[in-house]
C-alpha positions as CSV (number, residue, x, y, z in Angstrom):
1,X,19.9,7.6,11.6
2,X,18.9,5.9,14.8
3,X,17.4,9.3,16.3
4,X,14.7,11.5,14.3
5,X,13.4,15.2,15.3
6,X,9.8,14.2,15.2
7,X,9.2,17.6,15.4
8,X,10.9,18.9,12.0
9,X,10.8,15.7,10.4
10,X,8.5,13.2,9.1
11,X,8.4,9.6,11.2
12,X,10.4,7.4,8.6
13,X,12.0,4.8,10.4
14,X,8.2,3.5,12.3
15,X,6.6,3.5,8.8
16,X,9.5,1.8,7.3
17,X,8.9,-0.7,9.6
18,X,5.1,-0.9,9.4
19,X,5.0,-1.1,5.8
20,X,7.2,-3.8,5.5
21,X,5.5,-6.2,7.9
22,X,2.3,-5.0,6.1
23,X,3.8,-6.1,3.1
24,X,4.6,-9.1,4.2
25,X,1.1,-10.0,5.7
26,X,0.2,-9.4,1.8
27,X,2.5,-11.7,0.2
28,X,1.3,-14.6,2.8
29,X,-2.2,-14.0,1.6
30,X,-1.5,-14.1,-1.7
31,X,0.2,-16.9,-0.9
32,X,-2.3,-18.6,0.5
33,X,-4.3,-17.6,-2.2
34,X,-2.2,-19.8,-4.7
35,X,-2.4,-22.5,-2.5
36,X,-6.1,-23.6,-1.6
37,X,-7.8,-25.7,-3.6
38,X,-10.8,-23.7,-4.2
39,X,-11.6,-21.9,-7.4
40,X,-11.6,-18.0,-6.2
41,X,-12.7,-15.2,-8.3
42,X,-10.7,-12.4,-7.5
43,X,-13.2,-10.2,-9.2
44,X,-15.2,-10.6,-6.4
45,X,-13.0,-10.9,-3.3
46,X,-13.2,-7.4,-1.8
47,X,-10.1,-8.2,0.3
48,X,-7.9,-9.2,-2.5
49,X,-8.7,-5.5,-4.3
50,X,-7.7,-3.8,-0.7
51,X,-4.8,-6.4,-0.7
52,X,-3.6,-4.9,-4.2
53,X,-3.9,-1.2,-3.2
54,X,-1.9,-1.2,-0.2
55,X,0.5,-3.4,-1.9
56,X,0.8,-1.1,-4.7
57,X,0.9,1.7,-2.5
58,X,3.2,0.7,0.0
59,X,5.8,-0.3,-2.6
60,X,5.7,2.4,-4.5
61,X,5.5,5.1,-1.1
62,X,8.0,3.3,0.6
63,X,11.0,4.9,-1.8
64,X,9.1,7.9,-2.3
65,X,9.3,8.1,2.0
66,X,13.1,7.4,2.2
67,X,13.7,9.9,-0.7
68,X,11.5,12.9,0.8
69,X,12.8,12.8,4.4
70,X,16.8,11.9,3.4
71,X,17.5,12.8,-0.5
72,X,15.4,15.5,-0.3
73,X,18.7,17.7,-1.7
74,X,19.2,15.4,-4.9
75,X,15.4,15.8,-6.1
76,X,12.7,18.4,-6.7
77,X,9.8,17.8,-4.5
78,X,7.4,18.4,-6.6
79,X,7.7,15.0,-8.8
80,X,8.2,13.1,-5.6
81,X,4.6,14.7,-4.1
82,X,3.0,13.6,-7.4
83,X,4.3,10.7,-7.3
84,X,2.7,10.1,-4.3
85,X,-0.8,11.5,-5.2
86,X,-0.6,9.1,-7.7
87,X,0.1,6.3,-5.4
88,X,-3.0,6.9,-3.2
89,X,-5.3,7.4,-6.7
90,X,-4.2,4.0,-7.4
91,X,-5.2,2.7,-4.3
92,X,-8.2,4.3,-4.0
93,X,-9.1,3.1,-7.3
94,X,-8.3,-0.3,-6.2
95,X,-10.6,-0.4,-3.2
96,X,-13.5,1.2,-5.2
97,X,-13.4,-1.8,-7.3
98,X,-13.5,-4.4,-4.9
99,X,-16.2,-2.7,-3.5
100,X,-18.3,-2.5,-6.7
101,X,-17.4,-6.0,-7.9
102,X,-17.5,-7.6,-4.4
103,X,-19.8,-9.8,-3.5
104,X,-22.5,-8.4,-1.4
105,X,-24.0,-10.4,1.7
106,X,-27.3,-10.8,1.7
107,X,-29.7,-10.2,4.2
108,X,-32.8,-11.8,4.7
């Protein structure tokens, strides 16, 4: 468990990690978020769209990660690679709406 083949298999354990801490980050935004004073409208915060995608993402690939490099015997692969294309057109979809709804700076 401690010791991968990087060669014949995917890096599981470092993304693990990674996406966790990322994770985390997000749930301190949001938060911080809930906790200022200010009126935000989230419509128009570009980084609370990106925030949702990779939280969506990330909680969703993270099982879909452990499950294709260690239960790959109990499962057809094909649901669990749709599953992630599905993931990442969620996210995408995510960040294209913060970037159409954002607000735009303006330059004089």
């Amino acid at each position: 468990m401690c010791f991968e083949n990087y060669l014949n298999q995917i890096q599981t354990i470092p993304y693990l990690i990674a996406s966790v801490l990322l994770i985390t980050s997000i749930v301190f935004y949001f938060s911080e978020i809930l906790n200022t004073d200010e009126v935000l409208f989230i419509k128009t915060n570009i980084m609370f769209w990106v925030s949702v995608g990779y939280l969506l993402y990330l909680a969703g690939n993270i099982p879909v990660r452990v499950v294709r490099n260690y239960l790959y015997e109990l499962v057809d692969l094909k649901y669990i690679l749709e599953i992630s294309s599905v993931l990442s057109i969620v996210m995408n979809i995510c960040f294209i709406f913060g970037f159409i709804w954002g607000e735009k700076d303006k330059q004089y």
